[in-house]
N, C-alpha and C positions, 0 to 999 in steps of 0.2 A: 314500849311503855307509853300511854295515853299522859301527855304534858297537861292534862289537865285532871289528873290525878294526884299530881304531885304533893306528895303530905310534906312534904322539910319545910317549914319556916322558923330560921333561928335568927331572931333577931340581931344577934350580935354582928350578924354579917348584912344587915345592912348598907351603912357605911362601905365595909370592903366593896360589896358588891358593885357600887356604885364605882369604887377604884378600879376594879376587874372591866366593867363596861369601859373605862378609859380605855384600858390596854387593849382590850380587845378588836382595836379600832386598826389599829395596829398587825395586826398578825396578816401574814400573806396569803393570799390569795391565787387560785389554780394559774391565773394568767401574770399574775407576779413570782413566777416558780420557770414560767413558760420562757420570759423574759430573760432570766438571770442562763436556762439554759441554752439560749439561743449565743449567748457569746462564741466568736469564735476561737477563744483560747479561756484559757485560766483568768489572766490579764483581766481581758473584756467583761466575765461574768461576775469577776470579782467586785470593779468598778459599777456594775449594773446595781451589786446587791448594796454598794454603798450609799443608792438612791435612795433606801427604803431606813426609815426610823424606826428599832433602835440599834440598827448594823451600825448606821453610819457613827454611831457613837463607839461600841464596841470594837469597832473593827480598827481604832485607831492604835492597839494593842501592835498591830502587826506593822512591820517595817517594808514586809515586801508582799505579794498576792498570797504565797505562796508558805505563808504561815498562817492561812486564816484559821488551821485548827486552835491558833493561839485567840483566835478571837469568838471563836463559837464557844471555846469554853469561856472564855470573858463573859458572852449575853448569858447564858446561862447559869454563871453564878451572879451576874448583877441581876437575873430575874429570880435568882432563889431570895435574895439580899431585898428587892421590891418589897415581895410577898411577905417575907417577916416582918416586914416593916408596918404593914398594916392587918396582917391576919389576924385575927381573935385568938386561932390553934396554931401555935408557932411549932408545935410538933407534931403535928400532921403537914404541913408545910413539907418539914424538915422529912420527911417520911419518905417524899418522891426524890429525894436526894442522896438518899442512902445508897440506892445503885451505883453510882459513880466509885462510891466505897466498895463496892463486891468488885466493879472492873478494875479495878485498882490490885486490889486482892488478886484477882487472875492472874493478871501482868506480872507480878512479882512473885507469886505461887511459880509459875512456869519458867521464868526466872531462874527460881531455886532450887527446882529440878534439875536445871538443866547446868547447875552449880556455876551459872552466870548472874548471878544477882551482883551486883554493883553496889559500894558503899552511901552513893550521895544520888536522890533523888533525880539530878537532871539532866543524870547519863542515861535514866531509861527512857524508852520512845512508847506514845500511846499512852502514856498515865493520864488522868483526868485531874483537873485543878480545881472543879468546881462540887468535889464532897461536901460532907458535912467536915467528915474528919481529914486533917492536913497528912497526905502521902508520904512526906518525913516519920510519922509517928508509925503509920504502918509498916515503911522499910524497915525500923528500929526493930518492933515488934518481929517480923518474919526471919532479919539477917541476924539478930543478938536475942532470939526469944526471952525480948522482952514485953509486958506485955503489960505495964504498971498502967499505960496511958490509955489503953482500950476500952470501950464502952462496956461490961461485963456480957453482953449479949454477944459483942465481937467477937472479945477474948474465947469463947468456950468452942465459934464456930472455926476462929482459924487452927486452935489444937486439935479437934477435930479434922483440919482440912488437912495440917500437915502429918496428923499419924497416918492417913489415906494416902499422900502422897510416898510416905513412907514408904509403905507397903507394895508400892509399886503401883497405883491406880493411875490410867495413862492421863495426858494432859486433856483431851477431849472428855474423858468420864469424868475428871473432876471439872469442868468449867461445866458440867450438868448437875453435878454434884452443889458446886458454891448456889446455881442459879436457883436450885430447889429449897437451901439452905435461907437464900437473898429473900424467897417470895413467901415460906412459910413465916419467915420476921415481918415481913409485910402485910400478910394475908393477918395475923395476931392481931397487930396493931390494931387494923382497919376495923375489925369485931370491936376491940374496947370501946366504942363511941355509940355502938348500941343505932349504927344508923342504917336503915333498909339500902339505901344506896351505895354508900360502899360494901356493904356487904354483897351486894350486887355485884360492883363493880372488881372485888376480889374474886368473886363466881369465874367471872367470866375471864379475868386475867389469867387464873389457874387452869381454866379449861383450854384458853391459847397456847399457854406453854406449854401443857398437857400434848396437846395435837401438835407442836412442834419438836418439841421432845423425840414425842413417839414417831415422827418421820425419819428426824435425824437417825436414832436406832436404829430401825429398820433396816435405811440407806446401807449401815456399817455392814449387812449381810455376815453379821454371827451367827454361832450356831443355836437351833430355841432355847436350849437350857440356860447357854450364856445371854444370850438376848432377855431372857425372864427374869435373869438375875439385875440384869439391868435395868429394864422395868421396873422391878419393884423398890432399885434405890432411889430411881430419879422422879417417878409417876408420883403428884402432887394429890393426896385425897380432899382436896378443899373444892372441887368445881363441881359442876351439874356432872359430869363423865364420871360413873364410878369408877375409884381405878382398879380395883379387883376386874374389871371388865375388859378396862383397857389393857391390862398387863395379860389377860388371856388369849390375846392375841398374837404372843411371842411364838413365830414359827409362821404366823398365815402372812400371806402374799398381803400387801399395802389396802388392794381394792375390796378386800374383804371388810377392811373399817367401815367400809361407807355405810354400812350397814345400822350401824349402830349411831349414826350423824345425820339418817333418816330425820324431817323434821323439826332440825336446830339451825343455828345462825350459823351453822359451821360451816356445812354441807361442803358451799362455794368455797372457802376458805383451801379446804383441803381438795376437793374436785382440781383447783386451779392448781394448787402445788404440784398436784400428781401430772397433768398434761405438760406443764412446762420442764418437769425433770425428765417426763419422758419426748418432751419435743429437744429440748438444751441441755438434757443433763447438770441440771441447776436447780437449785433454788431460791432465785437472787429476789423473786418479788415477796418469797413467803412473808419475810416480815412486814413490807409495809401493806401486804394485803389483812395480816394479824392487827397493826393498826390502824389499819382504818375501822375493823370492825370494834374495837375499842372506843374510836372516836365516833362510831356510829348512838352508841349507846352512851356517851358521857356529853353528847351534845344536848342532851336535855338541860344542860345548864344556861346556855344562849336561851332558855328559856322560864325561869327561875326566876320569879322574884328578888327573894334574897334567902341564904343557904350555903351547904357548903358544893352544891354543886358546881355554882360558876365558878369556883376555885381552883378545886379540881378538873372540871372540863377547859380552863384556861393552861393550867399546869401541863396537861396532856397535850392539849392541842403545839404548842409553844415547844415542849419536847420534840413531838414529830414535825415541825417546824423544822428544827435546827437539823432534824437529823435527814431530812429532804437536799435543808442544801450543803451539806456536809457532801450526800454521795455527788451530786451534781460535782464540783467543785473539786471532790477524790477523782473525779471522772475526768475531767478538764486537764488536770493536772500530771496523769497518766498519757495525757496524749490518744482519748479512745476514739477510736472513728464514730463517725454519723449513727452508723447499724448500731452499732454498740452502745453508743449512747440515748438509742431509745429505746433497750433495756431500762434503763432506770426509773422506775414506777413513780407518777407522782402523785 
């Protein structure tokens, strides 16, 4: 996209925007990433990250290194808590925080499959702090369906999620099942505002999943019918990738996609996935290679007037932020060697 095409100017964002430049000042950099992974334990990297403003505030949550997940969700609900504070659209804000709520959802779904769900919120490990909606309301909902307190958007997806688990749908189909359910509520949203750029930026988010989705499939090595069926629950039709195209692919070998990713941002995206599962039988960079190419395209807001791009391209940038030094710091904490820790993509 040519930054000096850029049609958004909404006044209203002015001001923010000007707040947004604060913060921005702020966010870390390839060689402040380099830093924090250079420690030689947990300890070391932990203390590194508490050079950097605004860890060092957040991170006072934690009593020992070794709880900093308690404190990334700290910066990350005090940056959702920022951003209300001055955004013009506090429900759009609120919009990129909704995920926290689907992971939330996961955790507790698999849970109650697994007729281990716990009465009181802070026996479970992995739940997120920094929703919209408070995690007591969801357990309430899931363990006593009840579901008085649910957003009516919520309510209709988790009875949907539990007659599927009902039925026996495994825990890996529904965590593609909620993520499909998470992104068409998003992908909605983002349309009502009538703005070329998210509409954009839903294109492209759907088309990531899309190509991530359909690796994971794949990987599973079902049989094509079963594989199609599955396709076509989970394949999102909101991106540039038709998914009548992509779901026709149930049965062919992985290298045959590329064909159809001829001449898109993707190519690389998926090129790289494929070498690394066949070099490591992994896929540990897929995601942050998905966003970077997200933060390729929403970086047009570091060049924005004023709009709701820099918001949005702060919002993003700030998420993959946190979630950089989250693996670092899971890495640390596991005790993984050198080799292994230059796996982890920055």
């Amino acid at each position: 996209m040519n930054y000096l095409e850029i049609s958004s100017k909404d006044s209203r964002y002015v001001y923010p925007t000007g707040r947004i430049r604060g913060l921005e000042k702020y966010l870390l950099e390839d060689t402040d990433f380099a830093r924090i992974k250079e420690g030689k334990n947990l300890e070391e990297s932990f203390q590194t990250l508490l050079r950097f403003y605004p860890y060092s505030e957040s991170m006072k949550i934690c009593s020992f290194p070794e709880e900093f997940e308690k404190g990334l969700e700290e910066e990350w609900r005090r940056t959702h808590y920022e951003l209300l504070s001055f955004a013009p659209e506090p429900e759009l804000v609120n919009l990129f925080w909704i995920e926290q709520d689907f992971h939330n959802l996961k955790v507790m779904l698999k849970l109650y499959l697994q007729k281990k769900l716990p009465q009181e919120v802070d026996k479970i490990d992995y739940l997120s702090t920094s929703g919209v909606l408070s995690p007591e309301v969801l357990l309430k909902a899931i363990a006593k369906q009840d579901f008085f307190f649910l957003p009516s958007f919520l309510k209709d997806i988790l009875e949907e999620a539990l007659s599927l688990a009902e039925r026996g749908l495994s825990s890996r189909e529904l965590d593609l099942f909620l993520d499909k359910l998470y992104f068409i509520r998003f992908y909605s949203e983002l349309e009502r505002y009538g703005d070329s750029f998210l509409k954009k930026l839903g294109e492209i988010m759907a088309d990531v999943l899309n190509i991530k989705n359909f690796i994971r499939i794949k990987l599973w090595r079902r049989e094509r019918e079963e594989e199609r069926r599955i396709l076509e629950e989970v394949i999102i039709d909101k991106g540039s990738l038709e998914k009548k195209v992509i779901v026709e692919f149930a049965g062919e070998s992985l290298e045959t996609f590329l064909g159809i990713l001829k001449g898109t941002d993707y190519i690389s995206l998926f090129q790289k996935a494929l070498e690394e599962w066949k070099e490591k039988n992994s896929l540990f960079t897929l995601d942050s290679l998905a966003q970077e190419l997200i933060l390729n395209f929403t970086r047009i807001g570091f060049y924005v007037t004023f709009g709701r791009e820099p918001l949005i391209n702060y919002i993003m940038h700030k998420k993959v932020e946190i979630k950089k030094i989250r693996s670092i710091l899971r890495a640390k904490k596991l005790f993984l060697s050198p080799s292994q820790m230059e796996e982890i993509s920055l």
